[in-house]
N, C-alpha and C positions, 0 to 999 in steps of 0.2 A: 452473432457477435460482429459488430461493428470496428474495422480500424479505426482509429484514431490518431495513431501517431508514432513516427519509431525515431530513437537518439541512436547514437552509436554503440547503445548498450540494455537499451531499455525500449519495449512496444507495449503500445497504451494502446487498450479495448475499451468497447463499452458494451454492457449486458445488458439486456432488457427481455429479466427472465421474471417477471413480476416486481421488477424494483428495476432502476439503474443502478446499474453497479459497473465502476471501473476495475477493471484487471493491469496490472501493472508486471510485464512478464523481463525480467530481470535478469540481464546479462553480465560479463565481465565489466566490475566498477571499470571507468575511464578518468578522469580526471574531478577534480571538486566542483572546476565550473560548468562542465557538462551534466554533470550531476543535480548543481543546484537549478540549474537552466530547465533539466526535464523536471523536476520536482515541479517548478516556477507554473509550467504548463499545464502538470497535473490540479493544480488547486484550481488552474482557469478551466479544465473540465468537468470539474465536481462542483463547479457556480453554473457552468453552461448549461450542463444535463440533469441537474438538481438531482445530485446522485450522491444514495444516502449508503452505499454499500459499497467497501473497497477491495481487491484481492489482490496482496502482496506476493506474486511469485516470486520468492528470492531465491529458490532453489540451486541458482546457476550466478548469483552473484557474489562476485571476488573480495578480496580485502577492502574495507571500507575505511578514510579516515574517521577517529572519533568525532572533529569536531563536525563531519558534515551530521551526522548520525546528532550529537548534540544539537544541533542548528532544527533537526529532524524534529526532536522532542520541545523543545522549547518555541520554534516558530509554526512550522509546516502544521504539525497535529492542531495547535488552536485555531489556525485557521482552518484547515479543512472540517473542524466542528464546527466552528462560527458558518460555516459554509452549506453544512445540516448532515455531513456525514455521521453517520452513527453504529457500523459497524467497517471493522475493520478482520481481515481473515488475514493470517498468513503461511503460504506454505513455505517454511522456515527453509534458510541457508544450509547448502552441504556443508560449507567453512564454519566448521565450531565456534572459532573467534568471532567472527559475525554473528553468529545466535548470541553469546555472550554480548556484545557491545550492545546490539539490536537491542536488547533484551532489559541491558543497565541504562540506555539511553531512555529508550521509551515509557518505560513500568511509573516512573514518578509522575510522567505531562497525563497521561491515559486516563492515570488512577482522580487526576481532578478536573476531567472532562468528559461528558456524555458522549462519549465513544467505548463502544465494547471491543476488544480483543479476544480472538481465538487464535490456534496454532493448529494447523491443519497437516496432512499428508496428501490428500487424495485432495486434486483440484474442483472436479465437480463437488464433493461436498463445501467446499471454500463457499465455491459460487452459492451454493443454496443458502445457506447458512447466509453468507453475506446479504442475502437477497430476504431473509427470512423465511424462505422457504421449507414446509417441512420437509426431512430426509428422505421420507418414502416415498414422497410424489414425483 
């Protein structure tokens, strides 16, 4: 696991466990524009590493505005498809209300682009899965 890169809320990896795959390990939200700024970066990692697998740790992340989360489904995901990602894992939010919004934001942009969605618990399977990899190996 490769650093890539930390905001003040959020550290960006790269895997290269038979795919690239980004991992995105998710701290307390900070502000919108910090937010939008580490996203900004992520999409310039998943052009650089031509990285078709992503893992949303949200586990530890805080209240979220809706519109960055809106902004999420409508801009961020079509790009990072145009960009060739094509699996998306996540290990979902402790904050209920975050799985909720996460959840109402995202499901419409997904469902009309070549990106799959899963909701994970265990990180290592994230990673496989994200990777394609099968479970038992």
């Amino acid at each position: 696991m490769l650093h890539l890169a930390s905001f003040p809320f959020v550290t960006f990896y790269l895997h290269d466990i038979g795919c690239n795959a980004l991992e995105a390990v998710w701290g307390d939200y900070v502000s919108s524009s910090f937010f939008r700024e580490a996203v900004q970066q992520a999409i310039s990692f998943v052009r650089q590493h031509q990285v078709s697998g992503w893992v949303a740790d949200d586990r530890r992340l805080g209240p979220m505005e809706r519109e960055d989360l809106a902004w999420v489904g409508l801009e961020v995901l079509p790009a990072l498809a145009a960009a060739g990602l094509r699996r998306l894992a996540m290990l979902e939010s402790d904050d209920w209300l975050n799985r909720r919004l996460i959840e109402e934001e995202y499901t419409f942009p997904v469902e009309s682009l070549a990106i799959e969605v899963r909701h994970f618990t265990d990180p290592r399977a994230a990673r496989r899965w994200a990777c394609g990899l099968p479970e038992d190996a």
